[in-house]
Backbone as a ProteinNet text record, in pm:
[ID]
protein_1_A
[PRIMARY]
XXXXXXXXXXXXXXXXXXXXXXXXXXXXXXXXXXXXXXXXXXXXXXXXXXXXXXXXXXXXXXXXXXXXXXXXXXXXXXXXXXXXXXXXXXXXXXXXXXXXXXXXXXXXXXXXXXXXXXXXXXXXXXXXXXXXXXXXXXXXXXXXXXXXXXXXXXXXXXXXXXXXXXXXXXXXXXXXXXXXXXXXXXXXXXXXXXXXXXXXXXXXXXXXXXXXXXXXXXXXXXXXXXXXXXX
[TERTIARY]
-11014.7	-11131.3	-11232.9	-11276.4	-11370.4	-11319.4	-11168.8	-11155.9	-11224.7	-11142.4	-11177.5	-11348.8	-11445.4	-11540.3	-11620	-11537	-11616.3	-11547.7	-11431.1	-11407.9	-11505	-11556.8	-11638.8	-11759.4	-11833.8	-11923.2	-11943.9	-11853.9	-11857.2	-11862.8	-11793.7	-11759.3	-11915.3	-11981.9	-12061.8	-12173	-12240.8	-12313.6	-12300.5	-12169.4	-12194.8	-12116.1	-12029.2	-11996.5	-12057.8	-12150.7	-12197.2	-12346.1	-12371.9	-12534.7	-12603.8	-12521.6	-12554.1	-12663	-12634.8	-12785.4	-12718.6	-12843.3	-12812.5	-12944.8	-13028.8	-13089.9	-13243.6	-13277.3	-13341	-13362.2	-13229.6	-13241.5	-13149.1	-13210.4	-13139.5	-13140.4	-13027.9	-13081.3	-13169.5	-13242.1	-13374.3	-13317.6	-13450.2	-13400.6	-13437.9	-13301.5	-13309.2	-13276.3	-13380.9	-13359.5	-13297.9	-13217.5	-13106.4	-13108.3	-13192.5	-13249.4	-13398.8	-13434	-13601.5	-13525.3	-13355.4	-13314	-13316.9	-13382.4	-13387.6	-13254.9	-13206.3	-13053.5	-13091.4	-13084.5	-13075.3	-12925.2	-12871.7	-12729.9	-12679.2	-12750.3	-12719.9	-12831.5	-12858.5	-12914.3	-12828.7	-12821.4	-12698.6	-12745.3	-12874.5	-12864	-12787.5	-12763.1	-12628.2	-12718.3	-12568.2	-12603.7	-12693.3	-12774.1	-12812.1	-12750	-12838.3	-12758.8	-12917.5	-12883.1	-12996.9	-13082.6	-13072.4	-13095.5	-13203.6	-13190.7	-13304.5	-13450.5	-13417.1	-13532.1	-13653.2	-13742.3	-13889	-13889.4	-13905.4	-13983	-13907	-13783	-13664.7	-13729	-13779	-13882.6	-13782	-13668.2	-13601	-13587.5	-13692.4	-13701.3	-13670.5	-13746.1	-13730.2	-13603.5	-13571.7	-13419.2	-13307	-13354.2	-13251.2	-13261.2	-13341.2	-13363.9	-13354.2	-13329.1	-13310.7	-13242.6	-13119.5	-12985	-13035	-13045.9	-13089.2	-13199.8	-13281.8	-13409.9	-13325.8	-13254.9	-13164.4	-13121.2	-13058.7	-12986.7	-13087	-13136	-13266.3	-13382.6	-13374.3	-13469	-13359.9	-13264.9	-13150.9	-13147.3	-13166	-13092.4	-12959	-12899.6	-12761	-12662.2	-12774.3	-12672.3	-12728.6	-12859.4	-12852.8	-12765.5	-12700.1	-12609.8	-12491.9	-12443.5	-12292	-12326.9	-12442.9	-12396.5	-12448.3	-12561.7	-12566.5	-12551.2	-12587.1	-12624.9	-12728.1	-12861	-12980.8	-12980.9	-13005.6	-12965	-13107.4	-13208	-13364.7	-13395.9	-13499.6	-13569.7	-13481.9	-13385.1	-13285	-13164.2	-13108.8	-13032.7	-12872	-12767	-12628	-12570.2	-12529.8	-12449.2	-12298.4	-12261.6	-12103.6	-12014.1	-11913.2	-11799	-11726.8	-11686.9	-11585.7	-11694.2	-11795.1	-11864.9	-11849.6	-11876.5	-11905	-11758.8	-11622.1	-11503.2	-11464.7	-11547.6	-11528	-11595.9	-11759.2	-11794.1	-11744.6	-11684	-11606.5	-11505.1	-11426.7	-11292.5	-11326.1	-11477.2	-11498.5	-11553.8	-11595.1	-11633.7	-11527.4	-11410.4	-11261.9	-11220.8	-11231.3	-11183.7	-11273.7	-11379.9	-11442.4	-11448	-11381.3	-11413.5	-11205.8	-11138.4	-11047.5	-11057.9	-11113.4	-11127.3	-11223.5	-11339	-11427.4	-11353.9	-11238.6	-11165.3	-11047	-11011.1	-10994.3	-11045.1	-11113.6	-11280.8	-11288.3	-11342	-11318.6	-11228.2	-11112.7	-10932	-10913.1	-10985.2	-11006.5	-11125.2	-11220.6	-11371.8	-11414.8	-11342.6	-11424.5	-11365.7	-11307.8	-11238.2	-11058.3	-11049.5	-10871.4	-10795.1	-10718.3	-10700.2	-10699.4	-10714.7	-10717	-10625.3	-10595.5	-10479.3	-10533.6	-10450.5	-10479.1	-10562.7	-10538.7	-10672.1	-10759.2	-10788.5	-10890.2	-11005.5	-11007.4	-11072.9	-11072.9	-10984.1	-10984.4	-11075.3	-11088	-11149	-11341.5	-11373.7	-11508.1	-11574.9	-11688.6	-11788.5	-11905.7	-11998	-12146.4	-12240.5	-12224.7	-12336.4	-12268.6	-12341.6	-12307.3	-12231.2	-12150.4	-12061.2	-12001.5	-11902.6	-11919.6	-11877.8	-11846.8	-11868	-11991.7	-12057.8	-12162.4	-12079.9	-12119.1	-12105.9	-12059.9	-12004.3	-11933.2	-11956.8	-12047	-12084.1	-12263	-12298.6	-12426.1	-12459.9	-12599.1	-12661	-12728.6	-12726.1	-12756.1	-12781.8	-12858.5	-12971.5	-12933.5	-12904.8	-12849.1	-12735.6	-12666.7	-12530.4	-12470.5	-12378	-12306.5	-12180	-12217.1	-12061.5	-12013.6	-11881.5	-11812.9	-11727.5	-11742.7	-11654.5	-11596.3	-11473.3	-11347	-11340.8	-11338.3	-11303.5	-11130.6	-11076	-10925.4	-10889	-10780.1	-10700.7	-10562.4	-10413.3	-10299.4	-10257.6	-10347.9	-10301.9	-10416.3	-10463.6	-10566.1	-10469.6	-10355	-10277.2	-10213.4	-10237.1	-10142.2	-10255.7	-10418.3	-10521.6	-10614.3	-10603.7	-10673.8	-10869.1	-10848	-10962.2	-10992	-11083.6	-11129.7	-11153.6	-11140.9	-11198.8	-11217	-11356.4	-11417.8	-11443.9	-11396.9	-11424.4	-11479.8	-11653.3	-11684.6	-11692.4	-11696.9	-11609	-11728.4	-11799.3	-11888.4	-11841.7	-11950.8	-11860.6	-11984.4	-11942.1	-12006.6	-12116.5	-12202.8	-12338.7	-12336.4	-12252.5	-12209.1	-12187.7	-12095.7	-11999.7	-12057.2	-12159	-12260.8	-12357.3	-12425	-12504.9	-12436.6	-12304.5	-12214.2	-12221.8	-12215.5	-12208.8	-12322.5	-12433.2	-12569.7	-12620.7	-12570.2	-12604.2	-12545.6	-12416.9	-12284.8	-12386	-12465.7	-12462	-12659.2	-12696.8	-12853.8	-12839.8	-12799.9	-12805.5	-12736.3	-12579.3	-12467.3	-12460.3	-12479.8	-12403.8	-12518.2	-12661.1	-12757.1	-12735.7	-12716.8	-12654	-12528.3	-12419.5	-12336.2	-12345.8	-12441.3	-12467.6	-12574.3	-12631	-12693.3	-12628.4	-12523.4	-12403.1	-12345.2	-12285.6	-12220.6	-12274.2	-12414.5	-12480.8	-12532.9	-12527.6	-12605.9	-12430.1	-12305.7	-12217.3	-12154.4	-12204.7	-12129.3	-11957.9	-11904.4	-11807.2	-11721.4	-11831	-11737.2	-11704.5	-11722.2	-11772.4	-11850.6	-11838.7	-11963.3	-11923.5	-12081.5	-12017.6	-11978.9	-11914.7	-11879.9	-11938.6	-11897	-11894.9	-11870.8	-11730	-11613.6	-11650.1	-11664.6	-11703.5	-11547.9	-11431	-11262.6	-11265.4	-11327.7	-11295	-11190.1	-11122.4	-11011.5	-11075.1	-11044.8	-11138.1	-11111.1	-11000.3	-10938.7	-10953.4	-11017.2	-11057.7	-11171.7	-11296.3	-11369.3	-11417.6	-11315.8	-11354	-11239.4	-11147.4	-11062.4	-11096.3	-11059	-11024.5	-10924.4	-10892.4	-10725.1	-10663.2	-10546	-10444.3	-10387.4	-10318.8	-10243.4	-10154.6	-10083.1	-10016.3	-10122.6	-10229.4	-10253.7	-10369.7	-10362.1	-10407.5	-10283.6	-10153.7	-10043.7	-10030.1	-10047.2	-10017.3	-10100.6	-10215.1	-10329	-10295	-10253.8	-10240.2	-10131	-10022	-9900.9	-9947.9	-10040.1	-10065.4	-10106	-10214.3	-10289	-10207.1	-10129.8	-10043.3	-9890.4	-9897.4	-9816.3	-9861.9	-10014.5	-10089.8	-10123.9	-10128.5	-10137.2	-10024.4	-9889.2	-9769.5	-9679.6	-9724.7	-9686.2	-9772.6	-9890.4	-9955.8	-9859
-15497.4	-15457.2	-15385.2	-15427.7	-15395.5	-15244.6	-15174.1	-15000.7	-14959.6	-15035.6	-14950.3	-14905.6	-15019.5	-15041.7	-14887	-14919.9	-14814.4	-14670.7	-14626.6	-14490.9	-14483.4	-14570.9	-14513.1	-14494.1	-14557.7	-14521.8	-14456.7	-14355.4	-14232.2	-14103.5	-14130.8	-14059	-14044.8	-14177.5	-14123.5	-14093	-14140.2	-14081.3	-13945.6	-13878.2	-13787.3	-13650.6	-13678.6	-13578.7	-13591.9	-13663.5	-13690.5	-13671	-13752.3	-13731	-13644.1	-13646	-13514.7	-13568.8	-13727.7	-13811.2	-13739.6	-13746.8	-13752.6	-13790.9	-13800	-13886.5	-13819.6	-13665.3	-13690.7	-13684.1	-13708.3	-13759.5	-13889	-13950.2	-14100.7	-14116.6	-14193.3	-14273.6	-14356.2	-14300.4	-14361.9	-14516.9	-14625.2	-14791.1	-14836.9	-14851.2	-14963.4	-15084	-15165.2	-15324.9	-15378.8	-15406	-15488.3	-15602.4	-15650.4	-15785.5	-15760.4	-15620.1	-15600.8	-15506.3	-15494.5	-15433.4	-15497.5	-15457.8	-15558.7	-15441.3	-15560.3	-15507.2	-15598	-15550	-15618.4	-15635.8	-15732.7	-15714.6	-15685.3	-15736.2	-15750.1	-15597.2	-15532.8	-15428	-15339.9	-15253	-15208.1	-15077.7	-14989.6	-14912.1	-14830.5	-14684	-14545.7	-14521.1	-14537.7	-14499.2	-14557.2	-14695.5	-14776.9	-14825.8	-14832.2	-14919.1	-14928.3	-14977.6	-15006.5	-14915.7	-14770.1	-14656.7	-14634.7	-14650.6	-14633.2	-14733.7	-14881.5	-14910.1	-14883	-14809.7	-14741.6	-14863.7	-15031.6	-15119.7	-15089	-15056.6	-15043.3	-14942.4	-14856.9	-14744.6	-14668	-14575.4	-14553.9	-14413.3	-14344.8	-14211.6	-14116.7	-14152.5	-14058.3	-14078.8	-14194.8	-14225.7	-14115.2	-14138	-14040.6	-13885.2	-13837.8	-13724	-13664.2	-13789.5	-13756	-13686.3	-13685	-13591.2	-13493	-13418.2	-13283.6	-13215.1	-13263.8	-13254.9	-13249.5	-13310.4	-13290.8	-13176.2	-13127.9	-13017.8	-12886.8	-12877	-12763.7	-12738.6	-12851.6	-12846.1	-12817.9	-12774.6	-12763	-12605.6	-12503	-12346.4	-12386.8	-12440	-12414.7	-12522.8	-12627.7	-12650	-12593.1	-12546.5	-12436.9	-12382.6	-12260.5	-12159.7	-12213	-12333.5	-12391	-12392	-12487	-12521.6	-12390.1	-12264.1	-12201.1	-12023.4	-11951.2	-11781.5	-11729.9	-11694.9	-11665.1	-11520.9	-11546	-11406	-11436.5	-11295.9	-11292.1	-11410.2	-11481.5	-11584.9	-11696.1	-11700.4	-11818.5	-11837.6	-11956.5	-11980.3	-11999.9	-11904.7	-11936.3	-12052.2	-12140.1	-12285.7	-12237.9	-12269.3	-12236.4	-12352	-12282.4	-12395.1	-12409.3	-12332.6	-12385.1	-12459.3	-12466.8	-12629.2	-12753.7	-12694.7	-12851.2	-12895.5	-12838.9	-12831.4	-12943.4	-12900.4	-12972.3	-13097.3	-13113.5	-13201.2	-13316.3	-13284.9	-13323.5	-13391.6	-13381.2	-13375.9	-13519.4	-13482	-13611.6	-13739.2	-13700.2	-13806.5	-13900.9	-13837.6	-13880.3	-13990.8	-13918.6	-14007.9	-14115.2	-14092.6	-14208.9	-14333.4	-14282.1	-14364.6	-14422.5	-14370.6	-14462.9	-14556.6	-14550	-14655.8	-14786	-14740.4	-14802.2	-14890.4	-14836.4	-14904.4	-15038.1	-15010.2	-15087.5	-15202.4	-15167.2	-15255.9	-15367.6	-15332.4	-15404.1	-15472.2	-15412.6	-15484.7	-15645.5	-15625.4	-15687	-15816.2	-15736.6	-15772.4	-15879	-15874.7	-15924.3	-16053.9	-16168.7	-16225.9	-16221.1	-16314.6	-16285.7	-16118.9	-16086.4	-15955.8	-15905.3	-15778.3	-15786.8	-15711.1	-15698	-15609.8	-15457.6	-15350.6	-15262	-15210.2	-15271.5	-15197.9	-15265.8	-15392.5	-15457.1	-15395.3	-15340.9	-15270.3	-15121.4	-15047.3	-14897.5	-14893.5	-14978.8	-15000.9	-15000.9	-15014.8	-15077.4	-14981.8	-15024.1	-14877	-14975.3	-14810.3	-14827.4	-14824.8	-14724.2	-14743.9	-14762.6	-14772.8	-14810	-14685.9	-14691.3	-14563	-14628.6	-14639.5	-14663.4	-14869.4	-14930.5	-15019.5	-15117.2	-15194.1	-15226	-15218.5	-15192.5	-15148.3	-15293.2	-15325.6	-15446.5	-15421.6	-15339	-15369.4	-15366.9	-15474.2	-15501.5	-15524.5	-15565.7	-15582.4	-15755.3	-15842.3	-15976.7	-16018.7	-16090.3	-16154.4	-16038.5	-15909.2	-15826.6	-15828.5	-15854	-15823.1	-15755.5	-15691	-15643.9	-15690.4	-15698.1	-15819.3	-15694	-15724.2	-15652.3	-15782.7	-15743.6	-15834.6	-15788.2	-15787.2	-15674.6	-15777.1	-15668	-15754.3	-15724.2	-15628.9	-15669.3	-15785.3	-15840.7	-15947.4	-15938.5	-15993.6	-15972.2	-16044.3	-16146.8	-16219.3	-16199.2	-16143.4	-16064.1	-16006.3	-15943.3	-15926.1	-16037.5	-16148.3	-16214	-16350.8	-16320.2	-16434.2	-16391.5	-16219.3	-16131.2	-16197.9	-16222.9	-16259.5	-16193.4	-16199.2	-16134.3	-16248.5	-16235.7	-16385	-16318.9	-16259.1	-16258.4	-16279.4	-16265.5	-16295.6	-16250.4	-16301.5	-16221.7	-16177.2	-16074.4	-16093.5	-15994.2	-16094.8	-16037.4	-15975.1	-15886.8	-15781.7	-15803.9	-15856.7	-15851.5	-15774.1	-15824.2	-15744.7	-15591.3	-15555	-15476	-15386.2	-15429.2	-15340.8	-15319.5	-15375	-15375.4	-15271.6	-15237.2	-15178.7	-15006.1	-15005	-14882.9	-14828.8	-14917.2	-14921.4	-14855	-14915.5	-14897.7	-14768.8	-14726	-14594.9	-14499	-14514.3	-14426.4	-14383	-14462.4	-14436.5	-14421.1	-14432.8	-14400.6	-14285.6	-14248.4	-14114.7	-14020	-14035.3	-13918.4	-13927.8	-14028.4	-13965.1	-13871.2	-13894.2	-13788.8	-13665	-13639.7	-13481.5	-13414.2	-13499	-13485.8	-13422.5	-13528	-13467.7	-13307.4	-13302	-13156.6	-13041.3	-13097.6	-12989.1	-12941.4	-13042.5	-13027.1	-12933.5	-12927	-12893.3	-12785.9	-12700.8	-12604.2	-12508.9	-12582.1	-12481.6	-12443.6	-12543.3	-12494.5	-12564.7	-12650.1	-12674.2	-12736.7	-12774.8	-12785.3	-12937.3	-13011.7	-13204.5	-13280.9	-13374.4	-13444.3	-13579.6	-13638.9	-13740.3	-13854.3	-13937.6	-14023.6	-14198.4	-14253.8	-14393.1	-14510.6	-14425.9	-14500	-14480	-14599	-14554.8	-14483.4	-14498.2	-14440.8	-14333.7	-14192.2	-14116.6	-14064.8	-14023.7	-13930.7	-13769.4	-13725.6	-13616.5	-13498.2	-13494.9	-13391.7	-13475.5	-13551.6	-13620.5	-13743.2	-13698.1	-13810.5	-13940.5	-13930.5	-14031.2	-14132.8	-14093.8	-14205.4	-14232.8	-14357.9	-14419.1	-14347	-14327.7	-14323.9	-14394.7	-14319.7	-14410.2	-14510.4	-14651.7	-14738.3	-14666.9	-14600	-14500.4	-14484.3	-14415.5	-14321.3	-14493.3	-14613.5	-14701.8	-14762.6	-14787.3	-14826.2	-14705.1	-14564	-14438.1	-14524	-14503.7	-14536.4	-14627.3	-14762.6	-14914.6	-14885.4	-14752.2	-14764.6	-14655	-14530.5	-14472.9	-14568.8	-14610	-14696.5	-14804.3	-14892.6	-14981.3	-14903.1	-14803.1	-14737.6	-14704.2	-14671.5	-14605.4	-14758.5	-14881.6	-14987.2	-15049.1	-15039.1	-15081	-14969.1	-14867.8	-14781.1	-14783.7	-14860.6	-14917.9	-14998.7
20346.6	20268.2	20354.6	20467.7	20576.9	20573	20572.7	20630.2	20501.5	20388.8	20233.3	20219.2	20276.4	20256	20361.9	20482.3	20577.3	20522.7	20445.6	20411.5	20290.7	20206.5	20065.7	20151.9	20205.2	20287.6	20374.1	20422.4	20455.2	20359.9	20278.5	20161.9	20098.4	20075.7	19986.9	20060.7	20203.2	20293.7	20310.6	20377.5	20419.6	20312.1	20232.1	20142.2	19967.8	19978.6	19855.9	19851.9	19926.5	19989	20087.3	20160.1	20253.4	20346.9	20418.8	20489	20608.9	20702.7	20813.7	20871.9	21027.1	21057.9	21033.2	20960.8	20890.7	20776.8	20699.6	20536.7	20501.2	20565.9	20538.2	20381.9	20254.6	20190.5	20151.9	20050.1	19972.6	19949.9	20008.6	19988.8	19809.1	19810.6	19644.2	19702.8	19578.6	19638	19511.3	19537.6	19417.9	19352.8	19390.1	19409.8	19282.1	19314.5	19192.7	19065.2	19059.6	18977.9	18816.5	18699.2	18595.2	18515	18475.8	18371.7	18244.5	18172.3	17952.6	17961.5	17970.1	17945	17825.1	17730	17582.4	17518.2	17609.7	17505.4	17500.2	17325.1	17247.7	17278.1	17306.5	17253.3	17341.2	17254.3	17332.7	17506.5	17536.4	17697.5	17742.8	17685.8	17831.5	17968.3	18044.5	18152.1	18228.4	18324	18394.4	18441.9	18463.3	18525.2	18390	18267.7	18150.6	18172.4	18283.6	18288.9	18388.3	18308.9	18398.5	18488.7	18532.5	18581.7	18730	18709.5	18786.8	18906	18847.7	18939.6	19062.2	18973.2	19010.6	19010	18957.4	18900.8	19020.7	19163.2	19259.6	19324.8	19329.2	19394.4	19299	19143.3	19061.4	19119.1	19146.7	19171.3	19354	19423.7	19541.7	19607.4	19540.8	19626	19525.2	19405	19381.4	19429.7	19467.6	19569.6	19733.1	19779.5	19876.3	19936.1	19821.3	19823.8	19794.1	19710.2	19708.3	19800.2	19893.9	20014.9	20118.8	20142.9	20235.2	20223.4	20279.3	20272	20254.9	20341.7	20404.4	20287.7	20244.7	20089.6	20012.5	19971.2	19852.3	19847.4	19966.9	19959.3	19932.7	19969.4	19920.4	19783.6	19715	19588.7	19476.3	19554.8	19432.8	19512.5	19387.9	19445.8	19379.3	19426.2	19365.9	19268.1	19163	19038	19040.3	19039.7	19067.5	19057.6	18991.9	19006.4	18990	18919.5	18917.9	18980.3	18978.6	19064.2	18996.3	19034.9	18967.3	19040.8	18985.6	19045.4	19019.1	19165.3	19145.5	19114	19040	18990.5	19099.5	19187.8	19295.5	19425	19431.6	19466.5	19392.5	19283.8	19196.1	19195.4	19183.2	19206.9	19338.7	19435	19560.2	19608.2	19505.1	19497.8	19450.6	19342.1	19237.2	19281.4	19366.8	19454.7	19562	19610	19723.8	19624.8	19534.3	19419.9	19377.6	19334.5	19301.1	19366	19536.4	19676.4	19666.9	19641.2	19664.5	19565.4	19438.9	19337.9	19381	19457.9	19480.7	19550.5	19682	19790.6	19694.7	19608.9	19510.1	19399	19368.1	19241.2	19366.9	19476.5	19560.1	19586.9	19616.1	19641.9	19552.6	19409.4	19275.4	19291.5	19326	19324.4	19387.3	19537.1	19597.4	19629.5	19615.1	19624	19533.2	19463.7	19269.8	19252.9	19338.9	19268.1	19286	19209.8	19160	19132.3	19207.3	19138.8	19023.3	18966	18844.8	18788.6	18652.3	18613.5	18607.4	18625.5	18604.8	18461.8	18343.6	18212	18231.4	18287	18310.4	18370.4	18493.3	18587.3	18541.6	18468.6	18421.4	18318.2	18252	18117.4	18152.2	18267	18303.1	18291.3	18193.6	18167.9	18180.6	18289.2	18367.9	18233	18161.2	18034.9	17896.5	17827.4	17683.1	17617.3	17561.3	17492.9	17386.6	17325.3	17189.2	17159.3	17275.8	17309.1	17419.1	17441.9	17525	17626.3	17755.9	17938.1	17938.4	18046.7	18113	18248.3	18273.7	18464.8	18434.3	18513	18528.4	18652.6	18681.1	18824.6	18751.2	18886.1	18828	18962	18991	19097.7	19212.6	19205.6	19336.2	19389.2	19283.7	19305	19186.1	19202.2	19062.6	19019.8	18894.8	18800.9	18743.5	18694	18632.5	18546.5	18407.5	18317.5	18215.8	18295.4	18162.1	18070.3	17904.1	17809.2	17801	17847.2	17823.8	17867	17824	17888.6	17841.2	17904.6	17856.9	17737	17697.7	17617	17466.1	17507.5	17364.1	17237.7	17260.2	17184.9	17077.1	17141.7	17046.5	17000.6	17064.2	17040.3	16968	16981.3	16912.6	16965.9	17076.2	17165.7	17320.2	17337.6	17460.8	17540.2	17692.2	17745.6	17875.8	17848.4	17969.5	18117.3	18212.2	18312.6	18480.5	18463.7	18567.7	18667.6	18756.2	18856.6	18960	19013.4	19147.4	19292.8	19306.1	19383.3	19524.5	19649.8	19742.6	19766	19830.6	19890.7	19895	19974.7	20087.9	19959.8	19886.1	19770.7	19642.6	19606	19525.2	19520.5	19667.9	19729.4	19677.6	19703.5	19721.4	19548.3	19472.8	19330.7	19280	19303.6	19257.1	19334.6	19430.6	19514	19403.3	19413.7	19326.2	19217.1	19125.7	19002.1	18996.4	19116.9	19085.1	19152.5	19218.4	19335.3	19268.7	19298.1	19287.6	19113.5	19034.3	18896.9	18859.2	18826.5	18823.1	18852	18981.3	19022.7	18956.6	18965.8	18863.1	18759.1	18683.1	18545.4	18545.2	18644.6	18666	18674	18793.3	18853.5	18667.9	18609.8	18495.1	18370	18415.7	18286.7	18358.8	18454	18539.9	18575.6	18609.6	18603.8	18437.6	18318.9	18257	18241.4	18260.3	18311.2	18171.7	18065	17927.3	17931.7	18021.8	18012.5	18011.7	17968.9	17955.3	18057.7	18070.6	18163.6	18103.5	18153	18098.8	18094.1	18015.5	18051.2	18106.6	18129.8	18230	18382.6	18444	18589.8	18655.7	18618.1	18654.6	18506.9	18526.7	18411.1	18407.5	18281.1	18379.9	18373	18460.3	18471.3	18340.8	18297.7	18191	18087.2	18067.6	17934.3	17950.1	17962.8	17989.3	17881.6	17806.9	17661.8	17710.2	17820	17863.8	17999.9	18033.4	18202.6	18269.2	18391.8	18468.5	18371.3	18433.1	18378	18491.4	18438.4	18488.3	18611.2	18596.9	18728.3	18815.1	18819.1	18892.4	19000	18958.6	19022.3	19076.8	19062.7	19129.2	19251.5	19213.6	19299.8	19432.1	19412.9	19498.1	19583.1	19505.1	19612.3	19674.7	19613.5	19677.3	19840.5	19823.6	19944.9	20036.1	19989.9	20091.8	20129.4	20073.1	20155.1	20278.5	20249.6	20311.8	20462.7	20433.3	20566.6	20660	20572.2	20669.7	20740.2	20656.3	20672.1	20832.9	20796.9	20903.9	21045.4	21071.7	21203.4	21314.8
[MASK]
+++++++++++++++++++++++++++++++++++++++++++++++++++++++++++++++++++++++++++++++++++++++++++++++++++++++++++++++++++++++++++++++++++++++++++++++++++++++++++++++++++++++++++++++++++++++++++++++++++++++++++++++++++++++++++++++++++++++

């Protein structure tokens, strides 16, 4: 868990965020994070509450990047007063986002508890979409509680079970989705790109109304056990 933990945290430091020693990550305290678990309405999640005082953290990495020349010029090309955002950035942004949301779905795998089945963990959505979110923030840590289960089929019941995700891995979560999904959703709506974001923290990228699929999380455990097995 410790490598998985140090590759997402590279990933999202330095190809996501773009810190270095003088743009460190803005401090969230996880601990003053307030979550409604039970509030219904579309696309809540915790990022909707003002007390949360999270507004500049949301806006940090796009402020990041527009105070940067040298990432302006990666992510756009100035047409007179405005700025064209290119698709083959957001393409590449896009790409280290992916990576990172594998080592991240790992993490979960591991981190949370008992392992879990593959729809269990694919299924996990950050905000409300046409079912209520199943990942929350709770005394500063973050739960995740899939309602699939294997035996729902034949109990026609859900049985919950929550599954807390270390300090360390929590921290990575709540960065992911106050920092980088914001920009995201800018990049998306500034190139034009014809998606919307999603709900699913595992979207699949060619259809964001679904998770990955079951394969493409066996693919994953099968690389990565390969790269440890061959040491």
């Amino acid at each position: 868990m410790k490598e998985q933990l140090q590759k997402a945290t590279v990933i999202l430091e330095q190809e996501l965020c773009f810190t270095n020693a003088n743009y460190p990550l803005p401090t969230i305290d996880l601990r003053a994070i307030l979550d409604q678990q039970q509030k219904g309405i579309p696309k809540y999640s915790f990022l909707m509450e003002e007390e949360n005082g999270l507004g500049n953290a949301k806006r940090w990495l796009d402020r990041r990047v527009r105070n940067s020349s040298k990432l302006l010029e990666t992510f756009a090309d100035p047409r007179g007063s405005e700025l064209r955002w290119k698709q083959s950035s957001f393409q590449r942004f896009e790409a280290s986002v992916q990576k990172f949301l594998e080592h991240l779905l790992l993490l979960f795998h591991m981190a949370g508890g008992q392992p879990a089945r593959e729809p269990e963990l694919l299924s996990m959505r950050w905000r409300n979409g046409d079912t209520i979110r199943n990942i929350f923030v709770d005394h500063g840590l973050v739960v995740g509680i899939p309602r699939y289960h294997k035996t729902r089929s034949t109990t026609r019941e859900d049985r919950p079970i929550p599954r807390f995700l270390p300090a360390a891995v929590s921290k990575l979560v709540v960065y992911y989705l106050t920092i980088v999904i914001p920009f995201r959703y800018a990049l998306l709506r500034r190139t034009n790109s014809g998606t919307t974001l999603s709900c699913f923290l595992w979207a699949n990228p060619g259809n964001p109304n679904e998770p990955w699929k079951p394969e493409k999380m066996s693919h994953i455990m099968v690389q990565e056990s390969k790269m440890y097995m061959g040491r």
